[in-house]
C-alpha positions as CSV (number, residue, x, y, z in Angstrom):
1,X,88.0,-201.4,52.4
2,X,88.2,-200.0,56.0
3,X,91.3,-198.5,55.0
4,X,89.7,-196.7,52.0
5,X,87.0,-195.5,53.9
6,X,89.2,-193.9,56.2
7,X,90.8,-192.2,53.8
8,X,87.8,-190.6,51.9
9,X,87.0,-189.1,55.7
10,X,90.4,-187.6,55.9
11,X,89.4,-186.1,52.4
12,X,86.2,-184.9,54.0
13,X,88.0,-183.3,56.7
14,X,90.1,-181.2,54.9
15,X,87.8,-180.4,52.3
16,X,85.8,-179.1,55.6
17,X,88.4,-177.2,57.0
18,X,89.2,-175.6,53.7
19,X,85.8,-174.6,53.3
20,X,86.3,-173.2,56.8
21,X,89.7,-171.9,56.6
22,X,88.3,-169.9,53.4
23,X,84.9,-168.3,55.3
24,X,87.0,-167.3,58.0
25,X,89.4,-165.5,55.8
26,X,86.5,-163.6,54.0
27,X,85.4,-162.5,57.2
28,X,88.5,-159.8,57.2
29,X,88.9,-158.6,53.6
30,X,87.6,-155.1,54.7
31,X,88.3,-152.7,57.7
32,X,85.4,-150.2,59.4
33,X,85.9,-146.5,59.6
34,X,84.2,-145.3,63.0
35,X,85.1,-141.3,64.2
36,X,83.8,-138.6,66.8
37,X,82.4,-135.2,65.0
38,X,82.6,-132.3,67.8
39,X,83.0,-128.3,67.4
40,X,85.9,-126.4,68.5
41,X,84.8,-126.9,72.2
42,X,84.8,-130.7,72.0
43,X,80.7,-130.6,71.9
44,X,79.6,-133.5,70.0
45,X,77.8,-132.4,66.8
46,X,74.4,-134.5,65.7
47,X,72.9,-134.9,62.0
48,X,76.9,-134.3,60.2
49,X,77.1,-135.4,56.9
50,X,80.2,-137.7,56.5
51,X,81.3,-138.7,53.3
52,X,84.7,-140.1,51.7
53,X,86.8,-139.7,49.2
54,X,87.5,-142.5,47.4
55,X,83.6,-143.1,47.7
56,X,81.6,-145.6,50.2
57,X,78.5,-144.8,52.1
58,X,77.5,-141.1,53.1
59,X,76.3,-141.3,56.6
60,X,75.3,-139.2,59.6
61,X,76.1,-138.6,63.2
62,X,74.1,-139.7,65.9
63,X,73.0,-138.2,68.9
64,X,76.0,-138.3,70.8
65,X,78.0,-136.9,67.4
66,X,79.4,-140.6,66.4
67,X,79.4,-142.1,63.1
68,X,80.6,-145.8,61.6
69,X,81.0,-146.6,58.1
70,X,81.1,-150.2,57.5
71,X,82.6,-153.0,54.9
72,X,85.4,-150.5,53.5
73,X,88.1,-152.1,51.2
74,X,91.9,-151.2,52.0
75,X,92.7,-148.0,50.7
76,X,93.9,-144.1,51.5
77,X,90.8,-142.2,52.2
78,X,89.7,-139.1,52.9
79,X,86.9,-138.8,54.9
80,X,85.0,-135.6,55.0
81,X,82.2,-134.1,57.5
82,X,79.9,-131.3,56.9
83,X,77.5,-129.6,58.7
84,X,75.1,-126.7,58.6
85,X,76.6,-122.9,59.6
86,X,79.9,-125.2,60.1
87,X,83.1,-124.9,58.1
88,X,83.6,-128.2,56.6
89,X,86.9,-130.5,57.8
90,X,88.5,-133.7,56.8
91,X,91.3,-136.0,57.8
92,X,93.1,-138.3,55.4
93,X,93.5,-142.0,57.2
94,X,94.2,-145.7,55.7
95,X,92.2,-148.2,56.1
96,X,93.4,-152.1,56.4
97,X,92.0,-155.5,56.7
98,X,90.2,-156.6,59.7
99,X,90.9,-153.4,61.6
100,X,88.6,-150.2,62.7
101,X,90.1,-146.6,62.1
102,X,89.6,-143.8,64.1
103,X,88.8,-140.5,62.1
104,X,87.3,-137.3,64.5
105,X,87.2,-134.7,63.2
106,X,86.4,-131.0,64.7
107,X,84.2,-128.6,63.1
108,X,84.2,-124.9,63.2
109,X,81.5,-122.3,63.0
110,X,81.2,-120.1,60.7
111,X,80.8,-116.7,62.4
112,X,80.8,-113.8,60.2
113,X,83.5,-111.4,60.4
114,X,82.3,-107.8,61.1
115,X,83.1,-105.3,58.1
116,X,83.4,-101.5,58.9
117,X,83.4,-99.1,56.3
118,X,84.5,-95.1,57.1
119,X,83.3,-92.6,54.5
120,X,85.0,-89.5,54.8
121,X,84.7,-85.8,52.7
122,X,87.8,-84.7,54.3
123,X,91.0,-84.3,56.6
124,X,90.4,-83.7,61.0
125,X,92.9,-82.6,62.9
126,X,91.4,-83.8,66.0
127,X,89.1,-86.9,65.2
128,X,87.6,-88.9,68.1
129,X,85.3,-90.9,65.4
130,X,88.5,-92.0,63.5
131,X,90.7,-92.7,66.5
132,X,88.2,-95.1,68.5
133,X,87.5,-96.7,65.0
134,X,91.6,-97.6,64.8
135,X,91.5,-99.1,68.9
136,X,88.7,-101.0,67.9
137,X,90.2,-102.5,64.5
138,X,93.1,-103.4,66.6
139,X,91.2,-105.3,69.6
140,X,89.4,-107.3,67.1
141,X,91.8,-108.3,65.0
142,X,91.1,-109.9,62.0
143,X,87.4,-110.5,63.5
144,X,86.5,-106.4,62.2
145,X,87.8,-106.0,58.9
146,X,87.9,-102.2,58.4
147,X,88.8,-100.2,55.7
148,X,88.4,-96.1,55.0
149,X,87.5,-94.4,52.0
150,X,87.9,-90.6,51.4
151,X,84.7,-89.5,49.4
152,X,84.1,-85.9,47.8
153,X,80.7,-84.4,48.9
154,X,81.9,-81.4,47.0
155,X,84.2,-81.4,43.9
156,X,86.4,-78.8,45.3
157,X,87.6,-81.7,47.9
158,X,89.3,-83.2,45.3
159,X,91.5,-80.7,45.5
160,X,93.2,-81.0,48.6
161,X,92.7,-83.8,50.3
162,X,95.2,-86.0,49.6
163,X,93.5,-89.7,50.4
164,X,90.5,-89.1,47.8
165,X,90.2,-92.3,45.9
166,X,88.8,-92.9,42.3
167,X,85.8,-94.8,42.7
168,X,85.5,-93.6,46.5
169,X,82.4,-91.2,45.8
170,X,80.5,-94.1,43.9
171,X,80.8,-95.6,47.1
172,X,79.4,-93.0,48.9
173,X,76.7,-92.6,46.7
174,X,75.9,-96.5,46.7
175,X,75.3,-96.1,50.8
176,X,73.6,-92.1,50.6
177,X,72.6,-91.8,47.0
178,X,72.2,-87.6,46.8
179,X,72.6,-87.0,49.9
180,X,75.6,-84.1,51.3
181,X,78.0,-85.9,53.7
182,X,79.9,-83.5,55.9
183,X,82.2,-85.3,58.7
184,X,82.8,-89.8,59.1
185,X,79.9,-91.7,58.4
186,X,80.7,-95.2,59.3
187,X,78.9,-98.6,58.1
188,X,79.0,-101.6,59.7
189,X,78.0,-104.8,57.4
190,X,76.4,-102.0,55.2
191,X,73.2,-101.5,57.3
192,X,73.9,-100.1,60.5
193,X,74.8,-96.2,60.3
194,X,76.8,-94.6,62.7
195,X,78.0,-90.7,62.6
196,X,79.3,-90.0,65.9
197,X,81.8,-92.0,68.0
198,X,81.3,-93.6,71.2
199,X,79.5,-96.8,70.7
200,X,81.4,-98.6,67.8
201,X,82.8,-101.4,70.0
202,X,79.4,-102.0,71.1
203,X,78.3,-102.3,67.9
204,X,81.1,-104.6,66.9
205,X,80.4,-106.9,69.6
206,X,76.6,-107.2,68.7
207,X,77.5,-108.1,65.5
208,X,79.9,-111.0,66.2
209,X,77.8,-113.9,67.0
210,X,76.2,-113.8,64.0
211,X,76.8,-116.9,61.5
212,X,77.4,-116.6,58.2
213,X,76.6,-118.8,55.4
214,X,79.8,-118.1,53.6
215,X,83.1,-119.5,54.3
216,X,85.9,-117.4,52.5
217,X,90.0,-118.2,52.5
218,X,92.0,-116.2,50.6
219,X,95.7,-115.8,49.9
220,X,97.5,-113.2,47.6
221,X,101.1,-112.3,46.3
222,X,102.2,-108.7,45.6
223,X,105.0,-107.1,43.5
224,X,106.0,-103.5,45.1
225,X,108.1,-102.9,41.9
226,X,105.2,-103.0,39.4
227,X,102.6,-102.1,41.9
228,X,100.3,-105.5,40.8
229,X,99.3,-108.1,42.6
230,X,97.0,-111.3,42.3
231,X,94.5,-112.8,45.0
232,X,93.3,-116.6,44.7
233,X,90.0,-117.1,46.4
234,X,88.1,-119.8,47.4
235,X,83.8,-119.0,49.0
236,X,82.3,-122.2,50.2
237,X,78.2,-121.6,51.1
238,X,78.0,-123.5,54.6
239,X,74.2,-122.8,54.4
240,X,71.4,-121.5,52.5
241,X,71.8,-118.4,50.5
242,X,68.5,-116.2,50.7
243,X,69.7,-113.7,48.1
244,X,70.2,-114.1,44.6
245,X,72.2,-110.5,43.8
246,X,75.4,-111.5,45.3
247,X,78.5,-109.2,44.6
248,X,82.1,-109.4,45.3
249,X,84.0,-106.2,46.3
250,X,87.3,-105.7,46.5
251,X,89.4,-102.6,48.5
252,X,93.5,-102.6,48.2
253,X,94.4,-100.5,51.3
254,X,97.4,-98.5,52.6
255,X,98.0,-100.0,56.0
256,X,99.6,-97.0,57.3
257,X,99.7,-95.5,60.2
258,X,100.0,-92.6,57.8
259,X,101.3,-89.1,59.2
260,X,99.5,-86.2,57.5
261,X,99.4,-82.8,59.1
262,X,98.9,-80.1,56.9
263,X,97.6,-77.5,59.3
264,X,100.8,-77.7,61.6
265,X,101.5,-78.6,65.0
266,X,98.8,-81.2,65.1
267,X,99.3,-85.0,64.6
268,X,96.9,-87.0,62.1
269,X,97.7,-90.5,61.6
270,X,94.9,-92.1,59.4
271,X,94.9,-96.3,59.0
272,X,94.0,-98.6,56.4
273,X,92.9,-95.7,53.8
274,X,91.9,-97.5,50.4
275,X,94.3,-96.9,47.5
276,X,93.0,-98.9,44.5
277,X,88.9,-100.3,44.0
278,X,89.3,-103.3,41.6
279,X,86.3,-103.8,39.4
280,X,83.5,-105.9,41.9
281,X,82.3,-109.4,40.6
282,X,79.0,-110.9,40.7
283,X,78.6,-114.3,42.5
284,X,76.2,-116.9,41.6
285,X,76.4,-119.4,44.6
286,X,73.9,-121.8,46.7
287,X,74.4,-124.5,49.6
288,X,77.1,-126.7,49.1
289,X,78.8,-125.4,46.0
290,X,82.5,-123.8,46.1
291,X,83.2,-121.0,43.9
292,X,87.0,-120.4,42.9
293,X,88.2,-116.9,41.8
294,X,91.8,-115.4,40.3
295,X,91.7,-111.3,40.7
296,X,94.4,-109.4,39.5
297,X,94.9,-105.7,40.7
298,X,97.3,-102.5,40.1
299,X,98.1,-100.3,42.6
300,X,98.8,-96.4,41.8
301,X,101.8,-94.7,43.1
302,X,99.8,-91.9,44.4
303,X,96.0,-91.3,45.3
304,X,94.5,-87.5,45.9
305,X,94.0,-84.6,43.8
306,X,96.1,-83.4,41.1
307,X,98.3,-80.8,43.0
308,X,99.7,-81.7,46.3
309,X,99.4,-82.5,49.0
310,X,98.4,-85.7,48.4
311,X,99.3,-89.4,49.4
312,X,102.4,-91.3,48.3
313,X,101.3,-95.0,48.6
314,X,103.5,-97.6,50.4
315,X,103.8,-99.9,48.2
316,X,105.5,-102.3,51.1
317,X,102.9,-102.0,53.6
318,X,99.8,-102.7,51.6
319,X,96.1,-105.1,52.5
320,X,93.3,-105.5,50.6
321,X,90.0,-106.3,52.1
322,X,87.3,-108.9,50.6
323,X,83.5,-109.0,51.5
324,X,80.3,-110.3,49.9
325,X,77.4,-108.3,49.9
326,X,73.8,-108.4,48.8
327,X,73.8,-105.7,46.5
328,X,69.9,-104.6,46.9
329,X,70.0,-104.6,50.9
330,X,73.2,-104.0,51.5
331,X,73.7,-106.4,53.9
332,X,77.4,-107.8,54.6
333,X,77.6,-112.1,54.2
334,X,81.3,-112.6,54.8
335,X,84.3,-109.8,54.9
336,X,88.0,-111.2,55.2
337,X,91.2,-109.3,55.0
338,X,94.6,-110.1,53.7
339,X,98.0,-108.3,54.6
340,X,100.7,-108.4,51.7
């Protein structure tokens, strides 16, 4: 009897250890994802939307820019983080049993490019306006997206100047509507007006440190031979939209420098002078969507007037510059350029 007793505990026993062995091994069938969230300068970032991909928990930084996600099954994930005025970033990671995975992940802000538009009625020798406009193109880099467009004020323009674009007075007459343009007139983000030089670098730096609620990446191929090319973008709103008549414009530029002299001795080099204005789209877009577009383009062989001179594009050395704009105020969202 004692001896059957004895047994029946053993049975208890292991039956207990079992039940043990089992709770213990439930205890690490899932992994934690835990990450840092800063911007570029290592700041932590508060109040960022993390979220993965395959889907758990959406969760939000804390105070000192931390996050944890809890109870996630083995798996590839990708886990995202958002935040407002910041372009959004991810990191792909794999979770496993029982352990915690690290995923920080720096954000960016979305500054707005500055976009500087040169309306011109004809060809200067001497030109301060146009040449501090080039020096300040180049010090900015792709942070001043600047592109030049030679408008008649006077059909007899057409003529002879030898950068006149089709489609380059319409733009005039979107900025000045019936109003005579003698000389540069120069826009920055379509609001600020500037007809003599001396000041645009101020003006450019003014305009940096403004955020923009649209993020824009862009990437293009380009044909020389058939003069077409295609651009794929992608706009991403990285904050509230305010307007609601949103257009997309479009300007294929000659990158130059271009040499025209047609009064002699003197040197006129002329920069990023727009070749081909592709049909603008409209663009529908609020807080959190993306918005994916395919535009197609042709490039001439020449721009100008009918009879010569007039400007043999270079069809190797060619950019096109992208910008949203509020059509009613005029204002500039987001400019971006691309070199073929």
């Amino acid at each position: 009897m004692k001896i059957h007793m004895k047994a029946i505990g053993l049975v208890i026993v292991a039956c207990f250890m079992a039940v043990n062995c089992g709770n213990e091994e439930s205890e690490f069938t899932t992994g934690m994802i835990t990450g840092l969230i800063t911007d570029a300068g290592g700041v932590p970032l508060d109040s960022a939307l993390i979220t993965t991909v395959p889907q758990t928990i959406e969760v939000y930084t804390n105070d000192s820019g931390l996050f944890e996600i809890p109870d996630v099954q083995p798996d590839d994930y990708t886990v995202n983080a958002q935040k407002r005025t910041y372009i959004p970033g991810s990191v792909i990671i794999t979770v496993t049993t029982g352990d915690i995975i690290t995923a920080d992940i720096p954000l960016t802000q979305n500054m707005r490019n500055v976009l500087g538009e040169m309306l011109t009625t004809a060809c200067h020798c001497a030109d301060d306006a146009r040449a501090e406009a080039y020096s300040v193109n180049n010090n900015n880099g792709l942070r001043f997206v600047y592109v030049e467009y030679h408008a008649s004020a006077d059909p007899g323009f057409e003529t002879w100047d030898p950068f006149v674009t089709p489609g380059s007075e319409s733009r005039r007459l979107y900025y000045e509507a019936d109003t005579f343009m003698l000389g540069n007139w120069f826009f920055f983000d379509g609001t600020v007006l500037l007809t003599t030089a001396g000041n645009y670098q101020q003006t450019v730096d003014s305009l940096l440190d403004i955020f923009s609620p649209l993020a824009i990446t862009m990437n293009g191929t380009y044909t020389s031979s058939t003069g077409s090319g295609t651009i794929d973008l992608k706009i991403t709103a990285v904050d509230t939209i305010e307007y609601t008549d949103l257009v997309i414009e479009f300007a294929v530029y000659d990158r130059g420098p271009i040499d025209y002299s047609p009064s002699g001795p003197c040197l006129v080099m002329f920069e990023n002078i727009v070749v081909a204005l592709p049909t603008h789209e409209q663009l529908d877009i609020a807080y959190e969507e993306t918005v994916s577009m395919v535009k197609d383009f042709t490039v001439p062989d020449s721009i100008g007037g009918a009879f010569p001179p007039f400007h043999r594009v270079n069809h190797n050395n060619l950019g096109i510059a992208v910008f949203v704009q509020s059509a009613g105020s005029k204002n500039i969202l987001q400019a971006v350029s691309y070199a073929f």
